[in-house]
C-alpha positions in Angstrom: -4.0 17.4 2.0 -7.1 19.1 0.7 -9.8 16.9 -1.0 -13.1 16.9 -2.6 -13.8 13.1 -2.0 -14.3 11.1 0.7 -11.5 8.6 -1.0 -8.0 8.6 -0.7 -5.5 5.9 -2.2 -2.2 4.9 -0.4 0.7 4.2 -2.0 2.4 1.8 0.3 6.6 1.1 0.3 6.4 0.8 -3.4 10.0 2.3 -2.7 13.6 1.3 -4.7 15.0 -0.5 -1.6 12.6 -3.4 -2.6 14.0 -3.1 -6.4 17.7 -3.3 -4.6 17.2 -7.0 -3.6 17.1 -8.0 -6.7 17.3 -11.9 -6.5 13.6 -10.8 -4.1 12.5 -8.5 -6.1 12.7 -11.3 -9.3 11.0 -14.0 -7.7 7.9 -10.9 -6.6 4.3 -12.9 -6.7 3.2 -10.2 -8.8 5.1 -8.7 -11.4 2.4 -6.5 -12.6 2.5 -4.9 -9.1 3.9 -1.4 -10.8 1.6 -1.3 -13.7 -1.8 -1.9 -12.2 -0.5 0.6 -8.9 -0.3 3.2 -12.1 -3.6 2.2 -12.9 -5.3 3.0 -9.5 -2.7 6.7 -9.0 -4.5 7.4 -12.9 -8.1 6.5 -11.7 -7.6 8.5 -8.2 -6.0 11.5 -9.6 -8.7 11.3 -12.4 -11.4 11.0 -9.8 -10.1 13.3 -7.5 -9.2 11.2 -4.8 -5.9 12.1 -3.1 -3.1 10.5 -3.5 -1.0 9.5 -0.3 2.8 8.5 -1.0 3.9 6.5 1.9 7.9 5.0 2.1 9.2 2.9 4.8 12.8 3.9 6.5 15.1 2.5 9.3 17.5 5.0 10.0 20.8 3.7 11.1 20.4 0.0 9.5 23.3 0.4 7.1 20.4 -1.6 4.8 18.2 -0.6 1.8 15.9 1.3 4.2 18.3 3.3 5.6 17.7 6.6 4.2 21.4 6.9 3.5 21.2 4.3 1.2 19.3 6.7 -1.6 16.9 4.0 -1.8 14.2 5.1 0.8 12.4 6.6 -2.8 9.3 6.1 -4.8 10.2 3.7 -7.7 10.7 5.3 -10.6 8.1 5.5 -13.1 5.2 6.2 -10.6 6.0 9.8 -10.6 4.5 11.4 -7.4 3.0 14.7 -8.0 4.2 18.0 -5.9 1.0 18.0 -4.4 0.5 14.4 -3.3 1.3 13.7 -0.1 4.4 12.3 0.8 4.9 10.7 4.2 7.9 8.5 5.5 7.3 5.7 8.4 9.5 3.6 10.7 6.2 1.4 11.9 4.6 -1.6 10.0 1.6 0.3 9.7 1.6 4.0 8.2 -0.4 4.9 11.3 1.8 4.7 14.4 4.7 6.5 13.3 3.2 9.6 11.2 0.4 12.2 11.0 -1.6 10.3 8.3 -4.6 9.7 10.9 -5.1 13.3 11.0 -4.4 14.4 7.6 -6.9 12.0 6.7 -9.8 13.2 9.0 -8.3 17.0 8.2 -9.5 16.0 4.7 -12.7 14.7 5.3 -11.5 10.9 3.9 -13.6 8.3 5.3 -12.2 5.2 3.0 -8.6 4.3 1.7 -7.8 2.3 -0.8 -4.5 -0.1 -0.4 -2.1 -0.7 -2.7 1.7 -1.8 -2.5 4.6 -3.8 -1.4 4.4 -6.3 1.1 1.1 -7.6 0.7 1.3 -9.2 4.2 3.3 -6.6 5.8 2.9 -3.0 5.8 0.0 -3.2 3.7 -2.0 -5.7 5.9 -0.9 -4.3 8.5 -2.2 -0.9 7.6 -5.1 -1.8 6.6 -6.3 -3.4 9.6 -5.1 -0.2 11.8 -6.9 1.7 9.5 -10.2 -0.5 9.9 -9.7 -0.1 13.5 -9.7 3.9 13.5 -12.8 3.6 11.6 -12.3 3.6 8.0 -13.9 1.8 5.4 -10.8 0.1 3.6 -10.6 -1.3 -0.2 -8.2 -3.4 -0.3 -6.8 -4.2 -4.1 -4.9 -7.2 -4.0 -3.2 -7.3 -7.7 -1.9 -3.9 -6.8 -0.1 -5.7 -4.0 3.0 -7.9 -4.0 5.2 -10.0 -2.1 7.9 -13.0 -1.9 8.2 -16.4 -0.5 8.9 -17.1 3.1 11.7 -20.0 3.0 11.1 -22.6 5.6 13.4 -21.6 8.4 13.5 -23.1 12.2 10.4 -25.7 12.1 8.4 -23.4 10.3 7.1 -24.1 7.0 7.8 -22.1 3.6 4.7 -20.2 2.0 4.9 -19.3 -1.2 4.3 -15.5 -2.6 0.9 -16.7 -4.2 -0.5 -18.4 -1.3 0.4 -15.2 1.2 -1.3 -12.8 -1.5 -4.4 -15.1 -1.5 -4.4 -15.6 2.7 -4.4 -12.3 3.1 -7.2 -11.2 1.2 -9.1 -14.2 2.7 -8.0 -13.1 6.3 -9.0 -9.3 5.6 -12.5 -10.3 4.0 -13.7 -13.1 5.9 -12.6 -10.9 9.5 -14.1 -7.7 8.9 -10.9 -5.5 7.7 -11.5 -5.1 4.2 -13.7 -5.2 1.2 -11.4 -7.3 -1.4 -10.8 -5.7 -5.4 -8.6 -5.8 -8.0 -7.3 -3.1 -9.8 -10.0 -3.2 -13.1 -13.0 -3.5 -10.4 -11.5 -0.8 -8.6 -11.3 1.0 -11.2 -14.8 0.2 -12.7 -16.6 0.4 -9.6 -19.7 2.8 -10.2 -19.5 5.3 -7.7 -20.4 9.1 -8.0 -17.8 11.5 -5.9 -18.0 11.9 -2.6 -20.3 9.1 -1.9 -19.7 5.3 -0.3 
């Protein structure tokens, strides 16, 4: 990864094996999800902020992760470029199974921007790791999605909407993140290179 910009943008699990549950994948919190992550790849590439493809896999499952499945894939319709960087992890976070900690500082990258699928998940979950290594993280919620947690064994049910909105409360209020959507994001005012 070479890079001008102190910026990069991840791309997290917005992968087909999420499409391949499709009662899930129906019921998502955000359907706009795919259309404002094209909006942020656009800006960055227009920017010149690298673009890092990331894809979750669990080899051996027999599941939609297992990369025998075929699914373990961007979705279509984002279109990855040659160039991007493509990485594949078998963590939560895209940190503790890959090299994207020093591809990152190889680069000169001193803030990422988060955007993908789950919101509380992998992307959370990144972007806290990636607060703790020391980056400044942007964390663009409506570029995010994720799906109801039924009540199961004395726990209570949370809705898609209300895990979107704790987790952008969690990541602001504690430190992790600074909180945007995708047309602030995108608007911000900020020459190259600089914070």
């Amino acid at each position: 990864m070479t890079s001008s910009s102190d910026t990069a943008l991840l791309v997290i699990d917005a992968q087909e094996s999420f499409r391949r549950r499709a009662d899930d994948w129906a019921a998502t919190a955000n359907p706009a999800v795919i259309d404002n992550i094209t909006l942020l790849v656009a800006h960055a590439r227009e920017v010149g902020d690298p673009v890092v493809w990331i894809t979750h896999s669990e080899p051996g499952s027999g599941g939609v992760f297992d990369p025998a499945s075929g699914f373990v894939r961007v979705i279509e319709g984002l279109d990855p470029r040659e160039s991007e960087t493509a990485l594949t992890k078998t963590t939560v976070n895209s940190f503790g199974s890959t090299d994207l900690h020093d591809r990152l500082q190889g680069a000169g990258v001193r803030r990422v921007v988060i955007c993908g699928i789950r919101t509380e998940q992998c992307c959370e979950t990144t972007a806290r790791v990636a607060a703790d290594l020391g980056y400044e993280v942007e964390f663009v919620t409506d570029a995010t999605t994720t799906s109801a947690i039924p009540a199961h064994g004395g726990l209570a049910a949370v809705s898609g909407d209300d895990i979107m909105r704790r987790t952008e409360s969690i990541l602001a209020a504690r430190g992790f993140a600074t909180i945007a959507s995708t047309s602030e994001w995108i608007g911000a005012v900020r020459a190259p290179g600089l914070p």
